[in-house]
N, C-alpha and C positions, 0 to 999 in steps of 0.2 A: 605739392598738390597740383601747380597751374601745370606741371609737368607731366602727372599723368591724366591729366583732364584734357591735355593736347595730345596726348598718345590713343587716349580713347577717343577723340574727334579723329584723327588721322586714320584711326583700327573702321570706324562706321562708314567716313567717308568712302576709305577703298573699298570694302564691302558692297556698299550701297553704289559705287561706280562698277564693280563685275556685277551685283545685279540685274544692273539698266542694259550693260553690252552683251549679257549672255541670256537675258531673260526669255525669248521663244525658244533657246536651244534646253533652258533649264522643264520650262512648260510642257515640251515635247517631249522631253525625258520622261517626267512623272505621266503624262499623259501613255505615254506608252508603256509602264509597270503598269499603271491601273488597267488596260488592256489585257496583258499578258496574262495577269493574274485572273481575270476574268474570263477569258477563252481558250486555258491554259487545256484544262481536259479533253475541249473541243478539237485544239491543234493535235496533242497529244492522241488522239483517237482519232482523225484524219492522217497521220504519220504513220500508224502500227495498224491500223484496222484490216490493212491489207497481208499481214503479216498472221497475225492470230484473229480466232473468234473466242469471244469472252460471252461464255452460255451458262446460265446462274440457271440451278435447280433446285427445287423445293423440297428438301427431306432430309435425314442421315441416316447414312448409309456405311456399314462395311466392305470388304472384300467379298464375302458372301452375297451380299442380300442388295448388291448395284440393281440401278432402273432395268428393266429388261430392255428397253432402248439404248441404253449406258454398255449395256452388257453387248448387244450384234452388234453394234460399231467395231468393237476391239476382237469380237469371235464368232464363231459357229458351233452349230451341232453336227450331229451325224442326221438331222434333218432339219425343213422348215416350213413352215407355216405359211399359205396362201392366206388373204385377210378371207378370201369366203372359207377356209377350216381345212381345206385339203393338204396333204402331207407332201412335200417333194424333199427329192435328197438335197444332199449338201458338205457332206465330209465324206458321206457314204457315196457310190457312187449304185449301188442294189441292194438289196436282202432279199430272204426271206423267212415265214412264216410256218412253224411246224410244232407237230406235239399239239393240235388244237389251240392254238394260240398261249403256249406255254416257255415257245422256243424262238428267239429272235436271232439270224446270222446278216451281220452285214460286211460290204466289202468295201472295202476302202477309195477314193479317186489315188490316181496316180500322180504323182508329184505336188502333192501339197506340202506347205512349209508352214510351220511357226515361225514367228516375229525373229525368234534367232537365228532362223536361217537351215533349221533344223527339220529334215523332213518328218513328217508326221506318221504314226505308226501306232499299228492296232493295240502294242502294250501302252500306248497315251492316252488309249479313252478313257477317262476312270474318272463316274457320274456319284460313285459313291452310293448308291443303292443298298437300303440294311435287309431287305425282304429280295432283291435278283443277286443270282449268280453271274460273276462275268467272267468268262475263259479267252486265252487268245489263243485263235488257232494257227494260225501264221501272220506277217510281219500286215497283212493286208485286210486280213480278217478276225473279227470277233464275234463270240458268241455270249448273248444273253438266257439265262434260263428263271423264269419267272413261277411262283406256286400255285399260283389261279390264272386263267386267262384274264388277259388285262387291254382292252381295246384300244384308249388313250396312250398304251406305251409309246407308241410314234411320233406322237404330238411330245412328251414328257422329252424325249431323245433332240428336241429340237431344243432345246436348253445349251448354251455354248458353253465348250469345255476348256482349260485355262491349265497354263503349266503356273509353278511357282513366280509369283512377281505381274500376274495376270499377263501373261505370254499368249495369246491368242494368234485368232486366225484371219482377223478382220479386216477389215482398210483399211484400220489406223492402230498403231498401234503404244503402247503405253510410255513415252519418253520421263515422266516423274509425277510421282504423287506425293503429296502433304497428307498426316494425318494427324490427328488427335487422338492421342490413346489408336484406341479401333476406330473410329468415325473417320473414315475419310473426308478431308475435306475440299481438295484440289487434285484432278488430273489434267495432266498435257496429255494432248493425243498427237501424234504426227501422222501422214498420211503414209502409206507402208510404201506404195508405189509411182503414183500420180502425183509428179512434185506440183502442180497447176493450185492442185488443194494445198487449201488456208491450214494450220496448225490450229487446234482446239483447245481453247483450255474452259476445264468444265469447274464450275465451281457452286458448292452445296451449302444451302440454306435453311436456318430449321425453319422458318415461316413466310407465308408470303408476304409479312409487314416488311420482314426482316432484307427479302429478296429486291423488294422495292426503293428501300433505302441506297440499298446496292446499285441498282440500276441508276437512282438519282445521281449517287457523289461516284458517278463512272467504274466503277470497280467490274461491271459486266457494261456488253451493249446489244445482250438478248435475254430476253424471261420465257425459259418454255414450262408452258403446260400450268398456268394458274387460272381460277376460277373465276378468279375479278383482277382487273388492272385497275381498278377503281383511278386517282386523279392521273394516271397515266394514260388514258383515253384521251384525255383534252390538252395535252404536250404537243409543242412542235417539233418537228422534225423525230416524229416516233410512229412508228405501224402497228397497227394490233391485226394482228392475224386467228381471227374466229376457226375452230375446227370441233365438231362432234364428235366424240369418243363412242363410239356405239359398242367400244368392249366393257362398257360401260351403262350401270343403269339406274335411276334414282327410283326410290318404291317405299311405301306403307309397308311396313313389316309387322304382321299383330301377333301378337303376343298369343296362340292359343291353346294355352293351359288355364288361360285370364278366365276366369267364370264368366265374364261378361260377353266374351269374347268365346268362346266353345261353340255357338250354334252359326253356323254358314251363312243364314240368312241377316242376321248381326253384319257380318265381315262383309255383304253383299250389298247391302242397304249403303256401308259407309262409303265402301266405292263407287254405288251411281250417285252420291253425293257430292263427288268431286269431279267438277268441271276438267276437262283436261285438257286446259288452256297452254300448255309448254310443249314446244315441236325441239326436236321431232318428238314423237309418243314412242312409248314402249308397250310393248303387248304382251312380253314374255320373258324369262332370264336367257334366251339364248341370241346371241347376236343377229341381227337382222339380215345381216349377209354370208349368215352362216347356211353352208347345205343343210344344214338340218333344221332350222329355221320354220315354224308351220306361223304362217301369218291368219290363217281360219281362226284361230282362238278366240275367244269372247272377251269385247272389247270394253267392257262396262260404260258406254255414253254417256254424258251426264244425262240424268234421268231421276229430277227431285221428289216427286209423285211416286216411281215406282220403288224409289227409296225408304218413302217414308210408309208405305203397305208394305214394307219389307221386315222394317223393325215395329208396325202396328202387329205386324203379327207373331212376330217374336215375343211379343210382349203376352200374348196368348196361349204362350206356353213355356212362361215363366223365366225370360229369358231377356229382360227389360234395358232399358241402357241409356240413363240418362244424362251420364257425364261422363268423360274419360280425359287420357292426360296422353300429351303426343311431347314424346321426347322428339331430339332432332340434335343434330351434328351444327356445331355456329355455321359453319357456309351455307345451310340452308332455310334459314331462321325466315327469309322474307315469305319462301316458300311453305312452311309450318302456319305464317301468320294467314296465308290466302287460306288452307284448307280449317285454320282452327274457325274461318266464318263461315266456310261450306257447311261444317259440321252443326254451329249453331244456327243457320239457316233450315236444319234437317230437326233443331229443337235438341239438341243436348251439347249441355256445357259441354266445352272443353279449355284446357290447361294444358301452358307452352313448359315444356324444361328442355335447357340447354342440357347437351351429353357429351361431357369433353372426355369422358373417358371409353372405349368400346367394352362389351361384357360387363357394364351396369345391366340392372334389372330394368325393365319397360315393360308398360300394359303397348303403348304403340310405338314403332319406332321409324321415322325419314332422317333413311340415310343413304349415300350412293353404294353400288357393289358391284366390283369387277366381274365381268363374264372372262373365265376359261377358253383359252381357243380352240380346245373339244368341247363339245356339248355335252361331254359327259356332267354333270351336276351333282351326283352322288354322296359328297363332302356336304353340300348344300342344304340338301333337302330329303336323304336317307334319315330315318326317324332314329337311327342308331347315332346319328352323327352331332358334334360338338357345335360345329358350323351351320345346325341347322336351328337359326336361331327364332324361328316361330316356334318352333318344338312340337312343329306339327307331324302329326301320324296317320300315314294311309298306306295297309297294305298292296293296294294297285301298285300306288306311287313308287312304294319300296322296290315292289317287284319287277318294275320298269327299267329302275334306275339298275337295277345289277342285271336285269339282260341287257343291256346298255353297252357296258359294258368288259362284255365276254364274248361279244361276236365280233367280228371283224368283218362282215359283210356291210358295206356300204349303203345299201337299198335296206337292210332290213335294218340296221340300226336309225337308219332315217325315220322308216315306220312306228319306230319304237319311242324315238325322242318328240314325234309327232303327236303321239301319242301323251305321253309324258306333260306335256306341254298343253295339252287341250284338260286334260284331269286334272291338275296343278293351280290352273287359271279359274277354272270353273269351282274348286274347292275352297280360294282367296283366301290361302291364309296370308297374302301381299297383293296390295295392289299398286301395278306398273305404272309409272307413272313418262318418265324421259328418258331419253338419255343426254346426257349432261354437255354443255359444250364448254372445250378451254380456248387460253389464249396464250400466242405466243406475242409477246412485247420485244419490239426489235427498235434499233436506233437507226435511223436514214440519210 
């Protein structure tokens, strides 16, 4: 027993003597893991940052159905789109127009290449079309033959086209993807020519809680295109970058088949009842920096007085309205809550319902909706159509939208969407409210 009672005195003693001689080299040790460990993704992403960009996006997405931002990075069409609507080539280098807008021929540029190195030719356009004809006429030209004249076609062609493996035309092109089942969920982009440019890797989100989590434990160090940063505004060493989407527009959508809702002056009353405190505003469904754009339309001002002689007299011809129920999409819920006091300011209840699903039934509905980069609207607001979910009916309006387009004259479809747009606005069966701003969340 004294035997090992001196062996464990001698075991503690040494111990206790390389603690005392090594003790700041041991302190500096642990001091430096508990660092590491703590600025680890920091260093990590000051090392590689320059190497790739880590861009997290909010959706899921197939092979089909990528961002259309997702989609011109990697290709092109056989045209494209200026942000004010006008058409320029792009794979094509001309066409033209024959048969009454029934016959499209376009010609090809010369020396264009896919990603594999492989020059491009006119048996590669293939848009998939179940209602056009497509022919190749030679290695440079093809021809489209369509069964109604169709105005928008030029715009539709500016769609980029993709071999197998998404082989595109773009500036960057497709180095690997991840997927799940169909859901994509990761691409590498590489830069096709320009070695200066960073390598991209894009990676997809189902939600923006989801995206954000992401952004925290480093896994991206950009968030584009979400509606709220919410506690990411107040981080250091992070940017939020504000931009208004004007192909975009948030709006009152009434319901009118609603009994309550069928008489104009109803739909008219609830919109001078709403202040329209959110910039920028909206005035119309077509883009504000669209050539066809008519800014004349009536603006509804707030206006609570002429609001309420609006539905005083509705009420005189049987057409009363004393309560209604405003659905809304969650991201807009703060916005539901200002207009559901407008509306009781105007003297009739109203009742908030969350809409998590689209194509539920609604007496009213705010929610946002993409503008088209034609002005054609047709899908929209044609009284035949699925899309047109006020389910409102006006032969003007019908007969607008399909001279709309079948002309291809530029001045007179103008006249025409001008048109369109001032009847439309004046009839409310929506009223415009903004257009919506996002954010892109970036690390610095």
């Amino acid at each position: 027993m004294k035997r090992l009672i001196k062996k464990f005195r001698f075991s503690f003693l040494l111990i206790l003597t390389f603690l005392k001689k090594h003790l700041r080299l041991l302190f500096l040790g642990f001091l430096i893991g508990i660092l590491s460990f703590l600025f680890f993704s920091k260093i990590e992403k000051t090392i590689f940052s320059k190497d790739i960009k880590r861009i997290g996006i909010v959706g899921r997405y197939t092979y089909d159905k990528l961002p259309p931002e997702v989609q011109q990075m990697i290709g092109e069409g056989l045209t494209s789109i200026t942000p004010e609507g006008y058409i320029k080539p792009k794979l094509a280098e001309s066409w033209t127009i024959n048969k009454g807008g029934k016959e499209y021929i376009f010609t090809l540029k010369e020396k264009i290449y896919w990603h594999d190195g492989k020059e491009i030719k006119a048996q590669d356009i293939k848009y998939n079309f179940s209602d056009v004809a497509t022919s190749v006429l030679d290695e440079k030209m093809v021809k489209f033959e369509l069964r109604e004249p169709f105005s928008p076609f030029l715009a539709v062609l500016a769609q980029p086209i993709f071999k197998k493996g998404l082989i595109g035309t773009g500036e960057y092109k497709v180095a690997k993807i991840k997927r799940n089942g169909q859901i994509i969920e990761e691409l590498l982009l590489i830069p096709k020519g320009d070695k200066s440019k960073q390598k991209i890797l894009l990676k997809f989100y189902p939600t923006e809680e989801a995206i954000r989590i992401a952004f925290k434990l480093g896994e991206i160090n950009i968030i584009k295109e979400i509606t709220k940063p919410e506690e990411l505004a107040s981080w250091r060493g992070v940017k939020i970058t504000p931009q208004v989407k004007y192909n975009r527009f948030v709006a009152v959508f009434f319901n009118t088949q609603d009994p309550k809702l069928t008489e104009k002056s109803v739909r008219q009353a609830l919109a001078y009842a709403i202040p329209k405190r959110w910039l920028p505003r909206a005035l119309s469904p077509i883009n504000p920096y669209s050539w066809a754009y008519n800014p004349d339309v009536k603006p509804y001002n707030f206006d609570l007085e002429n609001a309420k002689k609006l539905l005083e007299k509705s009420k005189e011809g049987g057409h009363g309205l004393n309560e209604i129920e405003l659905s809304a999409i969650p991201s807009l819920l703060d916005v539901a809550e200002m207009i559901k006091k407008d509306w009781e300011n105007l003297g009739i209840l109203c009742k908030i319902r969350v809409l998590n699903t689209f194509g539920e039934p609604f007496q009213v509905l705010l929610t946002t909706q993409e503008i088209p980069p034609d002005p054609d609207q047709y899908i929209f607001w044609h009284s035949t159509q699925e899309l047109n979910i006020t389910k409102y009916k006006n032969p003007k309006i019908d007969k607008l939208l399909e001279e709309g387009r079948k002309t291809n004259e530029l001045e007179k479809r103008k006249e025409i969407y001008h048109d369109f747009q001032k009847f439309l606005v004046e009839e409310t069966p929506v009223v415009f409210l903004f257009h919506p701003t996002i954010y892109t969340v970036a690390r610095i």
